[in-house]
C-alpha positions in Angstrom: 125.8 -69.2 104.5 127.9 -66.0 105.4 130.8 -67.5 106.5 130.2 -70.5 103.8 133.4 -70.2 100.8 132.1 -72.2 98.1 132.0 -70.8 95.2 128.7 -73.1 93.7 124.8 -73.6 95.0 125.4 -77.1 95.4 128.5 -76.9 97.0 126.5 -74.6 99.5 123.6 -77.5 99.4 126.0 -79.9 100.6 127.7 -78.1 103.2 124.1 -77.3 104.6 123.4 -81.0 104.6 126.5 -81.7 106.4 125.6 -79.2 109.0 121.9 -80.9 109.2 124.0 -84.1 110.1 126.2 -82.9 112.9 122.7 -81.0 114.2 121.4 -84.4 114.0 124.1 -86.4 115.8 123.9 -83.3 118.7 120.2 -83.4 119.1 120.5 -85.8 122.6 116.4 -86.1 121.5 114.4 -87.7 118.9 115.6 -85.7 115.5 112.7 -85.4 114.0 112.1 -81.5 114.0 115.6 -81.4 112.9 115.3 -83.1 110.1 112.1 -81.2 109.2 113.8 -78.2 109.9 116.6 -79.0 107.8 114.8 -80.2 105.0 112.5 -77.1 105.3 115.3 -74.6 105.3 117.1 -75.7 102.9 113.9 -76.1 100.2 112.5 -72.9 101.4 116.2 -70.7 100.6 116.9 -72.8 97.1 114.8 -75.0 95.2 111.5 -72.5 96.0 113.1 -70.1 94.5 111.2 -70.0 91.1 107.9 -69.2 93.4 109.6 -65.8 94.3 111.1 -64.9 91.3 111.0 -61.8 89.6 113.0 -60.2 86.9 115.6 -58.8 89.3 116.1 -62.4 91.0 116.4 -64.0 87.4 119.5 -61.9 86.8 120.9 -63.0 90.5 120.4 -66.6 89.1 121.9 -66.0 85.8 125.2 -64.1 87.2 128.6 -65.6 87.0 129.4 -64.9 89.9 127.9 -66.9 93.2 128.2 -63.3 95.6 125.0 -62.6 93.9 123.8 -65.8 94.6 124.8 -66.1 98.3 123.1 -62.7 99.0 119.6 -63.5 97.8 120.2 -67.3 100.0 121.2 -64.9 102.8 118.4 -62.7 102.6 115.8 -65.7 102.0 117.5 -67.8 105.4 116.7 -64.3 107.4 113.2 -64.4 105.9 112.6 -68.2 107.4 114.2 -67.6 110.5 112.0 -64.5 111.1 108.9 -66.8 109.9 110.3 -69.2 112.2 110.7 -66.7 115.4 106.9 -65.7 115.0 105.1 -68.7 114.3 104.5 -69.5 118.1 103.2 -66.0 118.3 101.1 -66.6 115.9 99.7 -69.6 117.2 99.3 -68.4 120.4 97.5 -65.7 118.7 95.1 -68.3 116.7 94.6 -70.6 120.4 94.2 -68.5 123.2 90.2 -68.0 122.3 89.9 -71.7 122.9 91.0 -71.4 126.1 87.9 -70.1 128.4 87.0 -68.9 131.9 87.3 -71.7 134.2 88.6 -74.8 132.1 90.9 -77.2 133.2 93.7 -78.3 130.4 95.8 -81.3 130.5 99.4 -80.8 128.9 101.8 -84.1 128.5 105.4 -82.0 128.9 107.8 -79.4 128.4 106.3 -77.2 125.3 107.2 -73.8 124.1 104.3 -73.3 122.1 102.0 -74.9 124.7 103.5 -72.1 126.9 103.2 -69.2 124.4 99.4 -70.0 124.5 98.6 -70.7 127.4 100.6 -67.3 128.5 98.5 -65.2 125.8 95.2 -66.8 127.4 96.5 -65.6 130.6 97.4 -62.1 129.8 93.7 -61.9 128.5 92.6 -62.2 131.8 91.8 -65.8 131.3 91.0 -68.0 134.4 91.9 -71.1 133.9 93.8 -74.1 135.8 96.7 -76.6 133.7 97.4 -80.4 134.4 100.8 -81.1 133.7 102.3 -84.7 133.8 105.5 -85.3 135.3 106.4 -86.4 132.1 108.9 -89.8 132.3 111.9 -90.6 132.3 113.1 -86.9 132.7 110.5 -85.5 134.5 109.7 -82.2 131.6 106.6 -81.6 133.2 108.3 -80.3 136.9 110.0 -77.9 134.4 106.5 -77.1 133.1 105.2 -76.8 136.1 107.3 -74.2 136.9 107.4 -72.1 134.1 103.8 -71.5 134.2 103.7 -70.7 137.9 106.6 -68.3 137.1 104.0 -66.7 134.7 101.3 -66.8 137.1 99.4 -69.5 136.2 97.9 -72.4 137.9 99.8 -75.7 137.3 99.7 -78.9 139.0 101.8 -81.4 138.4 100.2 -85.1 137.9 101.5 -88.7 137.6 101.6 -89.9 134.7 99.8 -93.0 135.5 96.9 -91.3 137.0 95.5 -89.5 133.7 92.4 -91.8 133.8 91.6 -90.9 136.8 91.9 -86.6 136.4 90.6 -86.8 132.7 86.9 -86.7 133.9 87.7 -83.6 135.1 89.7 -82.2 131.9 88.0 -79.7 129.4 90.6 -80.7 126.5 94.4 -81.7 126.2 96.5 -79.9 124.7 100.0 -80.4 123.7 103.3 -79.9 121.5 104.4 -81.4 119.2 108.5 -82.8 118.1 106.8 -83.9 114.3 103.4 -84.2 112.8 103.4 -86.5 109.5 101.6 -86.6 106.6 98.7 -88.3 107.3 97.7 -85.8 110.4 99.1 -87.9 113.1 102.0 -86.8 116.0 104.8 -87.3 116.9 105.5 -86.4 120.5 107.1 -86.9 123.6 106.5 -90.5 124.9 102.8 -91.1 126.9 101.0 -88.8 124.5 99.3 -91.7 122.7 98.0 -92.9 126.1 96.5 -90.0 127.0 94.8 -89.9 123.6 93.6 -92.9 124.0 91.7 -91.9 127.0 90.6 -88.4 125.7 89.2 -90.1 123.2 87.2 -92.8 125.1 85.9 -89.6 127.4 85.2 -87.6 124.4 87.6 -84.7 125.4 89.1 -82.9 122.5 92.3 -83.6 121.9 94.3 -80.3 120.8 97.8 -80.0 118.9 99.9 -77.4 119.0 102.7 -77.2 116.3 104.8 -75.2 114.2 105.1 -75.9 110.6 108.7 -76.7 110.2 107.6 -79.9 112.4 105.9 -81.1 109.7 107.6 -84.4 109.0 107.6 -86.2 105.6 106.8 -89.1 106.8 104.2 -92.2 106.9 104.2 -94.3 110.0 100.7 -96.3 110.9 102.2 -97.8 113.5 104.9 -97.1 116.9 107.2 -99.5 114.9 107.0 -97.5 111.9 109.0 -94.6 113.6 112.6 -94.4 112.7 114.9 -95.8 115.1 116.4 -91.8 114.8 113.2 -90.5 116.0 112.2 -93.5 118.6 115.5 -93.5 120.3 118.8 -91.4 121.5 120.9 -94.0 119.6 120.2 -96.1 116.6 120.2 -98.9 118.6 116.6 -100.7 118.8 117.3 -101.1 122.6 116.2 -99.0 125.4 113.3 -96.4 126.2 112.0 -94.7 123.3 111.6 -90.7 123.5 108.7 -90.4 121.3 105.5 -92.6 120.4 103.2 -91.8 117.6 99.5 -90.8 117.7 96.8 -91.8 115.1 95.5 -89.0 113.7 91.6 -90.0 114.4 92.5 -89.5 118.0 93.3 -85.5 117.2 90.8 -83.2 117.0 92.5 -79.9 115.6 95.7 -78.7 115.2 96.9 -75.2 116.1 99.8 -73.7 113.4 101.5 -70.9 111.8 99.3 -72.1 109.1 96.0 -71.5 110.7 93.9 -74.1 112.5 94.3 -77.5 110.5 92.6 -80.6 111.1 94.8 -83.8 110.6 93.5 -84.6 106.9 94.5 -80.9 106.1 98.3 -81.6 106.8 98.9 -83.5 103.7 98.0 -80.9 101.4 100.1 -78.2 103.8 103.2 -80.4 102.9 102.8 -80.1 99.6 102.4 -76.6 99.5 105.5 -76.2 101.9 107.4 -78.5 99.7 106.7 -77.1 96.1 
């Protein structure tokens, strides 16, 4: 937006979505929180606008001049990408208490937020031991692994295939999230419906952890409802997909900037975010 010369707010709109494609294209992962993202950023700089608005806005809006204009986009992109920059803090901040003395947590992959909390819980004196799987085809959950041992925390990495036989032994999963939908359910790295499925059938909660902008405008009931974008590295219907999708009946609570949300609650959160 600062370095943007257009001289109009849809000019601006559509340079913005032209950047959203070329962040798309560059992913190399399912694009589903870049889309979100996207979509999120540019609703929550323009066409919220009216939510904010006070008299001083309404003669930014009214100017002839677009300088005006760009400075109050400016200032409201700063404002979503501090929102943006704290919501795993907060989070971690709304988690952590789940996390007690002497619990054993299973985590799928790779997962900022996953980490943020688990750190928190940790730095609270929490004792507690984390399951990681190694997390196929490129092995996230080595990276994981190490990340919490760097912090001090006890990891062991796990084969994938051998969930069924650890989750006896599991207090509660808990996991990130690349896109939750409207209905509740997640999108997420690929074998985190499996393991799901079998918290489910042990009656082991099932936690999500997610930031807002991941909330995906979006329907699927189904793996093959997924967008080839969001299944695959190339629009192809070939190959291994990245991602699978998880019914939302199989998830127990979800963890977000929001506040804790269970999946029925994520509908009305989209509209809010939206309007």
């Amino acid at each position: 937006i600062e370095q943007s010369n257009v001289g109009t707010l849809q000019q601006l709109i559509e340079e913005l979505q032209e950047l959203s494609s070329l962040l798309k294209s560059a992913a190399g992962t399912s694009t589903t929180s870049v889309v979100s993202g996207c979509d999120l950023f540019v609703r929550f700089i323009t066409l919220m606008r009216n939510r904010h608005m006070g008299p001083v806005d309404s003669d930014i809006w009214e100017s002839k001049s677009f300088d005006p204009v760009r400075c109050f986009l400016l200032d409201r992109g700063n404002q979503f990408m501090k929102r943006l920059m704290m919501s795993r803090k907060k989070i971690a901040q709304l988690a952590y208490p789940f996390i007690t003395d002497e619990v054993t947590v299973l985590t799928v992959n790779l997962s900022r937020v996953v980490l943020e909390i688990l750190s928190k819980a940790h730095d609270k004196m929490k004792k507690f031991h984390v399951l990681v799987t190694v997390s196929e085809p490129d092995k996230e959950g080595a990276m994981m692994v190490k990340a919490l041992r760097d912090r001090g925390i006890q990891a062991t990495q796990i084969l994938d295939c051998s969930i069924g036989f650890v989750m006896e032994r599991v207090d509660f999963i808990l996991v990130g999230a690349v896109g939750v939908v409207e209905n509740g359910g997640l999108i997420n790295k690929i074998g985190t419906y499996p393991v799901a499925v079998m918290a489910k059938s042990l009656n082991k909660p099932f936690y999500v952890a997610v930031e807002s902008f991941k909330f995906y405008r979006n329907y699927p009931l189904c793996q093959l409802d997924l967008p080839n974008d969001s299944k695959y590295l190339t629009n192809e219907e070939k190959g291994h997909p990245t991602v699978d999708f998880t019914p939302p009946n199989l998830i127990n609570k979800l963890f977000t900037d929001l506040g804790v949300l269970t999946p029925s609650a994520v509908s009305d959160e989209l509209i809010k975010l939206y309007i």
